[in-house]
C-alpha positions in Angstrom: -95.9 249.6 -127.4 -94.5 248.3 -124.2 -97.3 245.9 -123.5 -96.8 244.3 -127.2 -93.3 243.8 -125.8 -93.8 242.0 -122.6 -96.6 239.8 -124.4 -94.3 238.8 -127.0 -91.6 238.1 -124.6 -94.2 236.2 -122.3 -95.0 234.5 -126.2 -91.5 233.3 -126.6 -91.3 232.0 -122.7 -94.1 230.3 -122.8 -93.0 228.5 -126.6 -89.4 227.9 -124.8 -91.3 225.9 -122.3 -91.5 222.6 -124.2 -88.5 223.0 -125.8 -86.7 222.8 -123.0 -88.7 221.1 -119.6 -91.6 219.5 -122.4 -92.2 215.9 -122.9 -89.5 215.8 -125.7 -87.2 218.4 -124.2 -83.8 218.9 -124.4 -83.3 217.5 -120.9 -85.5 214.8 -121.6 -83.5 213.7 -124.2 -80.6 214.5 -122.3 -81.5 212.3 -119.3 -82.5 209.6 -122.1 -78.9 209.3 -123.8 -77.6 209.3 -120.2 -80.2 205.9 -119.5 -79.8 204.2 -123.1 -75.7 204.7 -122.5 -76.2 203.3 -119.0 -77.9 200.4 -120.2 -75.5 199.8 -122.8 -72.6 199.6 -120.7 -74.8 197.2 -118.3 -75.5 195.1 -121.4 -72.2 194.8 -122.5 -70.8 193.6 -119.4 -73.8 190.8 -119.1 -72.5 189.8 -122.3 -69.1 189.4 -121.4 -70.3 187.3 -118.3 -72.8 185.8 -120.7 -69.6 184.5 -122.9 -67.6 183.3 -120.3 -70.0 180.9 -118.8 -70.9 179.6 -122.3 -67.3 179.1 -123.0 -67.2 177.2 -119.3 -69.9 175.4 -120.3 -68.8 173.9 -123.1 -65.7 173.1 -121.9 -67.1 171.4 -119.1 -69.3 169.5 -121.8 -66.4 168.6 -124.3 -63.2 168.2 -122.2 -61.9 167.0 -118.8 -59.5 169.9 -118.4 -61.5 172.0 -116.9 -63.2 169.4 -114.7 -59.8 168.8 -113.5 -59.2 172.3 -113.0 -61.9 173.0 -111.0 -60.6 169.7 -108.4 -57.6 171.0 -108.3 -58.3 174.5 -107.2 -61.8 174.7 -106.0 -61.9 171.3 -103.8 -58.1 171.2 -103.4 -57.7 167.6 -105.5 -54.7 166.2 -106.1 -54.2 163.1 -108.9 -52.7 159.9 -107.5 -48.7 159.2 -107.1 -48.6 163.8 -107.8 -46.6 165.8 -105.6 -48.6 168.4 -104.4 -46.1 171.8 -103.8 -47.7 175.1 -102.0 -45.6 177.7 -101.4 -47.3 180.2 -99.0 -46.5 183.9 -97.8 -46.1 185.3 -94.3 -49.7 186.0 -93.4 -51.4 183.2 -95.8 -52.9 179.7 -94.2 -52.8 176.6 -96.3 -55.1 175.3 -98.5 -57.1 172.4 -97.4 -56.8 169.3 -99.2 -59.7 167.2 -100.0 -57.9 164.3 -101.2 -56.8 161.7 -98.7 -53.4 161.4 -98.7 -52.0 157.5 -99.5 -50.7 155.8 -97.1 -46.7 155.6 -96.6 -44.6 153.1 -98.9 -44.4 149.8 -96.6 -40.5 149.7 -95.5 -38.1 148.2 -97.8 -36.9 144.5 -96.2 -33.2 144.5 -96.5 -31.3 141.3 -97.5 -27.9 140.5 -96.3 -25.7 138.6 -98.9 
């Protein structure tokens, strides 16, 4: 009687087996819903990125706004006859301008009466 025991219970081990360690496991399928969530969240941020270069994209296609925008901040632009204001903390450096700055207003003649 005690041998039919320990080879039932060596039975029901060895059936356990695939159920849990097996190709299609518990933990396999575990560790896959761990990977398909990963990839998920990977593919919803490449999405997000994905819709914020088509939306610069098209506004770069359709309208100058964002042209301009892209002077202004990136290359340090400023439009002609603008005054250009930069207010800067303690530890910051200014930006650097690529826009050459116009000349100074010729000096007013003054006429006596």
């Amino acid at each position: 009687m005690r041998l039919i025991t320990i080879a039932l219970a060596a039975l029901l081990l060895l059936i356990q087996y695939p159920l849990w360690l097996g190709k299609g496991g518990w933990l396999a399928v575990a560790d896959m819903r761990d990977q398909v969530a990963q990839t998920r969240q990977k593919t919803e941020l490449l999405e997000a990125r994905n819709a914020k270069l088509e939306s610069e994209v098209i506004d770069l296609r359709e309208g100058l706004g964002a042209v301009e925008e892209r002077a202004r901040y990136e290359l340090g632009m400023i439009k002609q006859n603008e005054i250009f204001v930069q207010v800067l903390r303690k530890d910051e450096q200014p930006a650097v301008s690529m826009t050459v700055p116009p000349p100074p207003p010729a000096p007013k003649e003054k006429r006596g009466h």
